[in-house]
N, C-alpha and C positions, 0 to 999 in steps of 0.2 A: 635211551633206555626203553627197552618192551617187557611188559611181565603180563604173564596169564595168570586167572585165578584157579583155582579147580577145591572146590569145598575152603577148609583152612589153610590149603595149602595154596603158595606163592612162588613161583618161580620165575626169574628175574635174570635178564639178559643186558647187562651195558656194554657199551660200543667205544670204540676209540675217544678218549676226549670225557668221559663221563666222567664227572668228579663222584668216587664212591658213597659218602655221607649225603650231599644233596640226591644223590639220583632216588636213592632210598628212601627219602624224608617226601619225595615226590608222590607216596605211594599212598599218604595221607588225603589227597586230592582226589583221589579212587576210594575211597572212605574207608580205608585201613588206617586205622592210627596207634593199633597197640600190635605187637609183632614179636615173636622168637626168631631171630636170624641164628638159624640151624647149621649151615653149611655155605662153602664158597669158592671157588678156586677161576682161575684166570692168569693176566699178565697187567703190572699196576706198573708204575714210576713216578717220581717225585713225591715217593713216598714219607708221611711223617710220623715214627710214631714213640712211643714212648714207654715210661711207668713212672707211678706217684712213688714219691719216696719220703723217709719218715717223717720227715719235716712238712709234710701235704704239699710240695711241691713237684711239678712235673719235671721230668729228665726226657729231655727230647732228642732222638738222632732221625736225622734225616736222609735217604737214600733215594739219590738223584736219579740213580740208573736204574732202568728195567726192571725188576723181579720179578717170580713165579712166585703168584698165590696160591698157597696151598692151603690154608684153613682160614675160614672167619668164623666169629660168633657174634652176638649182641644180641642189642634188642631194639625194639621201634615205641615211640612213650609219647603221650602226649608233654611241650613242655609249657612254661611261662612266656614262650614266644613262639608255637608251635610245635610243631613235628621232632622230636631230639632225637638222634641217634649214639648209642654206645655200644663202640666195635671195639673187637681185636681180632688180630691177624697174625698167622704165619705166614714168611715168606721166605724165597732161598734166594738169591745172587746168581750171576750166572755160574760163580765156582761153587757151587752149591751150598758156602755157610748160609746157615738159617739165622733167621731173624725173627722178631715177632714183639708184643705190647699191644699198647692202647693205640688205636689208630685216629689220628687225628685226619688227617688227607690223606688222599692218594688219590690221582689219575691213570683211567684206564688204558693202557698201550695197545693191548689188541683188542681182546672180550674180558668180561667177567660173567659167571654163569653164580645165581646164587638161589637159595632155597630161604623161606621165612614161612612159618606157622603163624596163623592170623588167630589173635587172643580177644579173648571179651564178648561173647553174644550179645554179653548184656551191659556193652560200654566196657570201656578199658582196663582190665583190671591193676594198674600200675598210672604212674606219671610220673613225672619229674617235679620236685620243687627246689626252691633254692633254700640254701643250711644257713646258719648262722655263718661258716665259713666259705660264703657264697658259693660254695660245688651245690651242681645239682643235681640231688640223692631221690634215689630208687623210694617212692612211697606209694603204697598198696590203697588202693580207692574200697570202697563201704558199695558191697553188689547188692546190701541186702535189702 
């Protein structure tokens, strides 16, 4: 992974072999730890990704083969064990059905090119904590 900074903005290049969720969680190590993941596109495989369903459990599909990234979103969070990320993703097949969810993995095949908004002058304004039903939920930090 290489990413330049330029003001709040982050633009982010992974390479063959970059697992998407670490490479980005890496950017905390450059003292980015709160983030809007804006935009994304590239080529991913052994991709895994899902949605919560009513019962708060995940519905996972997995696609082994290549796709075209077409959208990401998330965000970058401080968590109870570091750096968390929370993506989603569209993506097409090579017969173009689309896909898309929560992205749990995905390995990059060719590039991945992505955009992040860096948040908090003033320290983070968000984190991750863990629920009573151990997910760990979006909560807003005290700037003032």
């Amino acid at each position: 992974m290489e990413h330049r900074r330029v003001g709040r903005d982050v633009f982010v290049r992974l390479d063959l072999g970059d697992e998407m969720h670490a490479s980005i969680r890496e950017l905390s190590e450059h003292g980015i730890s709160a983030a809007a993941i804006t935009s994304g596109i590239g080529r991913i495989r052994n991709t895994v990704i899902g949605y919560l369903d009513t019962d708060g459990v995940y519905q996972k599909k997995v696609l082994e083969a290549p796709v075209e990234l077409l959208s990401v979103q998330g965000n970058l969070a401080p968590g109870p064990d570091g750096a968390f990320t929370h993506i989603h993703i569209v993506a097409s097949d090579d017969e173009h059905a689309v896909h898309g969810g929560h992205l749990f993995e995905a390995t990059v095949e060719v590039t991945a090119e992505m955009h992040l908004r860096v948040l908090g002058d003033q320290g983070p304004p968000f984190k991750r904590e863990v629920t009573d039903s151990e997910f760990l939920r979006l909560s807003f930090c005290d700037l003032g």
